[in-house]
N, C-alpha and C positions, 0 to 999 in steps of 0.2 A: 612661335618657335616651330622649326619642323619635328615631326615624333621620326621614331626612331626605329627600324625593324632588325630584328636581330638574325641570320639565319646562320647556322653553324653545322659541318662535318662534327662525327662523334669521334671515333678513333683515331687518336695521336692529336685532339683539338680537345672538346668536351670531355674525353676517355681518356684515362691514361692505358698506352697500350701494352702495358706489362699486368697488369688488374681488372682495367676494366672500371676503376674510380674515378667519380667526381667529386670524390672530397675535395678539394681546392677551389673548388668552382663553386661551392654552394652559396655559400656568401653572398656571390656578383649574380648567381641567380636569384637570391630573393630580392636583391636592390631592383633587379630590373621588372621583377612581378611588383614589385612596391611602387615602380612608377607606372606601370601599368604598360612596360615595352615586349611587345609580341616576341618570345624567344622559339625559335621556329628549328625544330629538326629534320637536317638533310642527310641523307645517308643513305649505303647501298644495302642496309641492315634490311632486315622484313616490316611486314606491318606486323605481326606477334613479339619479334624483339625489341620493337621503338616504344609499343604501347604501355608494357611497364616501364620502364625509364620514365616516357612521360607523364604518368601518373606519377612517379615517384618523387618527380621534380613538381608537381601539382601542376602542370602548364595546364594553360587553357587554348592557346593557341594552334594552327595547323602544324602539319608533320608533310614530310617526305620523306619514303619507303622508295626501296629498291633501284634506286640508283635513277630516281624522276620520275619511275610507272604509277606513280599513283602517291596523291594527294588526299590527305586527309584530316578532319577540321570537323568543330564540334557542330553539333545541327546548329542554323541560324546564325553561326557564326557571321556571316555574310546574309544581309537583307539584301530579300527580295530573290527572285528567281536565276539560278546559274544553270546554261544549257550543259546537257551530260550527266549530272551530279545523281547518284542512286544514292541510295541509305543502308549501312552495311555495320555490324555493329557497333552501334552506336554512332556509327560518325557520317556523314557525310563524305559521300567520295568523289573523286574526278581520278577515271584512271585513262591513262596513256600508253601502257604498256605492251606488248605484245604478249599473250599467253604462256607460259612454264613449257608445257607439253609440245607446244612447236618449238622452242629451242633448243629442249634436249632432244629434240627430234634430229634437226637442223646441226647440231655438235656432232651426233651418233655419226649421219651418214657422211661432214666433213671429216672425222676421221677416217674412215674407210677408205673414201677417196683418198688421201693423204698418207697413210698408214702411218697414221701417228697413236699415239696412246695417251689418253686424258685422263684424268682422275675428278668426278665432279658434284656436286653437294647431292646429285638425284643415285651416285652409285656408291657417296658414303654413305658412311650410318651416323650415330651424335656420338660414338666413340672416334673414329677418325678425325672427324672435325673437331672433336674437343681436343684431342692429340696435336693437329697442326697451329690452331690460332692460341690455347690456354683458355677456350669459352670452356665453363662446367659442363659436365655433359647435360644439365638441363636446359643451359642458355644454346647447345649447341642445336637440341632441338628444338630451339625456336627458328633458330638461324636457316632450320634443314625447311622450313615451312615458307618455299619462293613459292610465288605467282607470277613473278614477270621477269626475274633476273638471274640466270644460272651461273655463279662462281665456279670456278674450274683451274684444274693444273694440267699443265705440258711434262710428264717425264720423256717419251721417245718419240724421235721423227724429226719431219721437217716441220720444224715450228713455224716460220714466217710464210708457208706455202699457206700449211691450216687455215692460220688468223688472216692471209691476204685473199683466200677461197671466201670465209664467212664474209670478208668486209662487201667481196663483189657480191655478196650476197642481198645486200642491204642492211644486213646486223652491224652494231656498233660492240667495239671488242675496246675498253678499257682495263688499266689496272690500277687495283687496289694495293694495298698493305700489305695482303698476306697470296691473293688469288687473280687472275685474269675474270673478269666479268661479261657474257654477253646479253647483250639485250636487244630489242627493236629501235629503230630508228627515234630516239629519244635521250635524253641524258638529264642530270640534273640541273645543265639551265634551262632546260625547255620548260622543267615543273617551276623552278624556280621564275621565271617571266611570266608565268601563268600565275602566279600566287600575287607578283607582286601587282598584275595589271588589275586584279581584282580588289587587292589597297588602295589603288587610288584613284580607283571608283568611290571609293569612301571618303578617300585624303590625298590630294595632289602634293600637300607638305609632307612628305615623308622622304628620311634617307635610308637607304636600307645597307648595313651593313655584314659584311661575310666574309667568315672564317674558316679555314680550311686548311689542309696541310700534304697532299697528295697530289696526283697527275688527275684521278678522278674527281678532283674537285675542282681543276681546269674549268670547267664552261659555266659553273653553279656565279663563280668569282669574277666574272667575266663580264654579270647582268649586274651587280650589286654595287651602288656608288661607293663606297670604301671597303674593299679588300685587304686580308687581311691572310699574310704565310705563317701560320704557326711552325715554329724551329720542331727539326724529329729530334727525338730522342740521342740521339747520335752527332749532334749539335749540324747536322744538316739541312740543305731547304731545296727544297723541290728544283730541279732546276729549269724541269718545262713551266711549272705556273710562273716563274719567275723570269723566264724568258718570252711567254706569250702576253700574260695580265698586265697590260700599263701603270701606272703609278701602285703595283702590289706593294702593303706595306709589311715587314716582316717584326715577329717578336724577337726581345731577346731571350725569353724562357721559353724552354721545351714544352712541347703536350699539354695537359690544364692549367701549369703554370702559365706559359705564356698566353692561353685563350683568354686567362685572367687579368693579366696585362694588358690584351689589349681593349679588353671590355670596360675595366680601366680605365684608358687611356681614351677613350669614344664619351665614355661620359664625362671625363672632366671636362675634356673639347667642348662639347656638348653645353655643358652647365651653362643657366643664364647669367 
């Protein structure tokens, strides 16, 4: 039988995005710890805001922070020697990213050029960002602690001049839920290709499965043999990953509900 990888977006998939719970989802998380299926989180969260959740949920499996810049996975998780990999706490890393400080660098001087006005996680504080997303102010400073990915707003200007300046730049300018995100030339499938070429080193039987519900989850859904469009909240679906991602399968429940469905819906397929 092939085994099964599981990798999942958190917000408006694994999270509901009015709370921040995965109550709904716990359940299908212990079934999948029970079989021993790697539940893997992808998100443009930090590595300080992913690492409690994953403890919370007891994963034992790798993580992806910051929107693909960096992968992280318990020491030994992977026998034998992987080039890149440092040791940071506690985990083993491979990052990818481009540095924090060159892109707010890189933001500052395309607005000037531009004369646009940004608002962005290096010139909030954990009061503003708790104010815009509903993070408590202490989840907000987690969220404020990037390394490789700076979320950002557009109030004034020529917005498509800005983000068409950064692109010829070589930055990659996605968006999220609530923010526009840039980062270095990287995204979440690149980490995600990276993680899986590393499974099946181990197991060529593997299907890996991913879920997701945004534009920035476009490329993660792209590498993964069954994709999966969690419905928003607003009983809508994405319409780029649904117009890009080939056979994308979509739920019919919103947020944790429908991630549950289709996690669901994967094992019973699944079952021998």
């Amino acid at each position: 039988m092939p085994h099964l990888i599981i990798i999942t977006a958190l917000d408006g998939t694994l999270l509901d995005t009015r709370d921040y719970s995965c109550e709904a989802c716990l359940a299908v998380v212990r079934r999948l710890k029970s079989r021993n299926i790697p539940l893997i989180l992808c998100s443009s969260k930090t590595r300080a805001e992913i690492i409690p959740l994953w403890q919370d949920l007891n994963l034992f499996a790798p993580f992806i922070a910051e929107n693909g810049a960096l992968i992280c996975f318990p020491p030994h998780y992977f026998p034998g020697a992987i080039w890149g990999v440092t040791h940071e706490r506690d985990f083993d890393v491979l990052e990818v990213g481009t540095p924090i400080t060159r892109l707010r660098r890189v933001l500052d001087e395309a607005a000037r050029v531009c004369h646009v006005t940004i608002a962005s996680f290096g010139t909030m504080d954990a009061t503003e960002i708790s104010g815009l997303t509903g993070l408590t102010p202490e989840q907000a400073a987690l969220a404020k602690e990037r390394e490789y990915d700076e979320p950002f707003l557009l109030t004034e200007g020529d917005h498509e001049q800005f983000l068409k300046l950064l692109r010829d730049k070589g930055f990659k300018i996605t968006r999220g839920d609530w923010f526009f995100h840039i980062t270095g030339n990287h995204n979440k499938g690149t980490a995600v290709e990276m993680l899986l070429d590393l499974y099946r080193q181990l197991d060529s039987m593997i299907i890996s499965v991913g879920l997701g519900n945004s534009t920035n989850d476009l490329e993660f859904l792209s590498q993964v043999d069954l994709p999966f469009l969690v419905r928003n909240a607003d009983g809508t679906y994405n319409a780029e990953v649904t117009g890009k991602v080939s056979a994308i399968r979509r739920t019919q429940s919103a947020g944790p509900d429908g991630w549950r469905e289709a996690i669901e819906k994967v094992l019973m397929e699944m079952a021998p």
